[in-house]
Structures are given as structure tokens and as C-alpha cells.
C-alpha positions in Angstrom: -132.8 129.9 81.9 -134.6 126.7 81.4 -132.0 124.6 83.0 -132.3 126.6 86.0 -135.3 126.6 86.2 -134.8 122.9 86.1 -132.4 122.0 88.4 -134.4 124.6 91.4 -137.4 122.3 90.7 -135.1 119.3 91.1 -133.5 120.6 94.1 -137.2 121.5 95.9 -138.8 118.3 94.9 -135.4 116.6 96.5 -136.4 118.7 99.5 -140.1 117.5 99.2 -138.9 113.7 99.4 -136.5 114.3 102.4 -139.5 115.7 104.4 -142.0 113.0 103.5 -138.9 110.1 104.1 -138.8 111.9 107.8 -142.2 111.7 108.3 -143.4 108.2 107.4 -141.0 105.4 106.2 -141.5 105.3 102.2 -142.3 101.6 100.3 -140.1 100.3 97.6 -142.8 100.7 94.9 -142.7 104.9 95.6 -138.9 105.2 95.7 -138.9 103.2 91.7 -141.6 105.4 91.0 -139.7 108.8 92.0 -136.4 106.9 90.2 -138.5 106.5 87.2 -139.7 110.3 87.7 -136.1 111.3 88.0 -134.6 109.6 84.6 -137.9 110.8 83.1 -136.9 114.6 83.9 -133.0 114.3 82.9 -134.3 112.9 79.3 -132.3 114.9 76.6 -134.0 115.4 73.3 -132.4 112.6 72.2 -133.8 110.5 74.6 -137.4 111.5 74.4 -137.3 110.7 71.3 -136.7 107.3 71.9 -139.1 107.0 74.8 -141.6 108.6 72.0 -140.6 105.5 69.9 -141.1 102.8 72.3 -144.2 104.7 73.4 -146.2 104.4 69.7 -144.5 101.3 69.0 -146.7 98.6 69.0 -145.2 95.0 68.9 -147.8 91.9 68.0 -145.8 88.9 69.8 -146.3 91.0 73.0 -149.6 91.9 72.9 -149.1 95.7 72.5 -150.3 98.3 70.9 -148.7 101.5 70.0 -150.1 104.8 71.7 -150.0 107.2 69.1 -148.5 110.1 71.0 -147.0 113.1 70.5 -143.8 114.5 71.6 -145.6 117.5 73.0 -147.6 114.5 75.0 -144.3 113.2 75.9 -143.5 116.8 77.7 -146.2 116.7 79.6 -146.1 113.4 80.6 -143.0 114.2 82.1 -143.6 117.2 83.6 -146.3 115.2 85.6 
């Protein structure tokens, strides 16, 4: 059911961006942003896993610091 559910959302929020591209031309910036959106939603477990990794993984050369998330934060992250 889930994955259903999943690809009907997909399929409106395709419909969404097809009305808003019609209406007004769309920058580069949104269209990497809805990419980004897009990968984000076909993540298996697998790979929100990883994305948790990266996510809490802090790195001292770089100048980060790790978030200390969850994977249920992950969800909704991605769920927007």
C-alpha cells in the first residue's frame, strides 16, 4: 500500500510542477532543489541509512559538525 501511496504522491506533485513550469518560467536553483527532493523520496532503507551517516558525521578538517539525528528525523525530513 505504501508504495502506492507513494508513487500517487509522486505522480500529483509531478502534476504540481508542470502547472507552476506553465505558469512562470522556473530558476535553476528550484529545479536542483525539486531533483534533490526527488532522490530524497526514492531513498531505500539502505540509503537513508547512509544519508543518516553523512548527516551525524562530523568531520574536523572541514569544519563540520555532526547533527545528531535520528532516522525517524530523517523521515520527516524527507517527507518535507
Amino acid at each position: 500500500m505504501n508504495s502506492i501511496d507513494a508513487r500517487t504522491a509522486a505522480i500529483a506533485e509531478a502534476i504540481k510542477w508542470r502547472a507552476m513550469e506553465e505558469e512562470a518560467p522556473v530558476d535553476d536553483l528550484s529545479k536542483s532543489l525539486v531533483e534533490f527532493g526527488r532522490e530524497l523520496a526514492g531513498l531505500d532503507a539502505l540509503g537513508k541509512s547512509a544519508l543518516l551517516y553523512e548527516l551525524n558525521h562530523g568531520d574536523t578538517l572541514e569544519g563540520t559538525m555532526g547533527l545528531d539525528l535520528t532516522m525517524d528525523d530523517v523521515d520527516r525530513m524527507i517527507e518535507g
